[in-house]
C-alpha positions as CSV (number, residue, x, y, z in Angstrom):
1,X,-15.5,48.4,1.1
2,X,-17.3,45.1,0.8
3,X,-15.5,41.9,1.1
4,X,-17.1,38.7,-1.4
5,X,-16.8,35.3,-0.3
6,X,-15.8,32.8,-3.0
7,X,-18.1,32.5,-5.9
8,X,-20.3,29.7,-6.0
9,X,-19.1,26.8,-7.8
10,X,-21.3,25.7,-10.8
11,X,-22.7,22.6,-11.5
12,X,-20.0,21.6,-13.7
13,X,-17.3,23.0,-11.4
14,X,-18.7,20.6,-8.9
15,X,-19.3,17.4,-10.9
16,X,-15.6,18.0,-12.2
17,X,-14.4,17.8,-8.5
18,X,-16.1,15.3,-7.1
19,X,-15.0,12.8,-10.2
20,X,-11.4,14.1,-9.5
21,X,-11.8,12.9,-5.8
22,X,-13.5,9.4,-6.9
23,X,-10.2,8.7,-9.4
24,X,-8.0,9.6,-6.3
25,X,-9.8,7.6,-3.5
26,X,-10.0,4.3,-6.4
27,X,-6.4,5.1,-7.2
28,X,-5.5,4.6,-3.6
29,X,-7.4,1.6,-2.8
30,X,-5.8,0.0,-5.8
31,X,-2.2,1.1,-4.2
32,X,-3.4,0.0,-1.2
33,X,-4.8,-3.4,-2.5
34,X,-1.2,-4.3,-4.1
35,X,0.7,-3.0,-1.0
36,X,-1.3,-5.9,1.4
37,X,-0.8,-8.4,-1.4
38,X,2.8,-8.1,-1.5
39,X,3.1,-8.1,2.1
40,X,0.9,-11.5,2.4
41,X,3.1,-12.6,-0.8
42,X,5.9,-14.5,0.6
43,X,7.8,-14.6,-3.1
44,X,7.8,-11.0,-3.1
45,X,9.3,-11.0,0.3
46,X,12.2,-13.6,-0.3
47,X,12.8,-11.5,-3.7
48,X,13.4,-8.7,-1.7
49,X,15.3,-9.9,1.3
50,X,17.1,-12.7,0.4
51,X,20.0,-12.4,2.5
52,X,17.5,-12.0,5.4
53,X,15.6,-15.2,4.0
54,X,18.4,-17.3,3.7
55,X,19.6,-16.3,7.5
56,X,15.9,-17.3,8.8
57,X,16.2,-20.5,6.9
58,X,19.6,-21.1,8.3
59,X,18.5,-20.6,11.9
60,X,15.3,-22.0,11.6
61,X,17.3,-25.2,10.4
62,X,19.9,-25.0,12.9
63,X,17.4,-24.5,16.0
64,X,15.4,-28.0,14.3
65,X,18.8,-29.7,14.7
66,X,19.8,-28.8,17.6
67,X,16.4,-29.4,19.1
68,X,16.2,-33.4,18.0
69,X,19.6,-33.9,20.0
């Protein structure tokens, strides 16, 4: 009984694989890229917690008023 390894890819087989794995690691750095832009993108924060927005705001103001007693 003799046991065979995996066959060995061809040249196409490879080339087919390796662009696969370039289109996945561009794919990510795109995702990636908009992820930190929303983060650094303070309109896309207040869109998405306004409530929590409006509560900094109010104690941000309140602390300021209180402060110049």
């Amino acid at each position: 009984m003799t046991v065979s390894g995996p066959r060995p890819k061809s040249e196409a087989e490879l080339r087919e694989e390796i662009e696969r794995a370039r289109t996945q690691v561009v794919d990510t750095a795109q995702a990636l890229r908009r992820q930190l832009h929303d983060i650094g993108d303070v309109r896309h924060w207040v869109r998405r917690n306004p409530g929590l927005t409006l509560g900094i705001a109010f104690a941000a103001g309140l602390w300021l008023g209180i402060r110049r007693r």
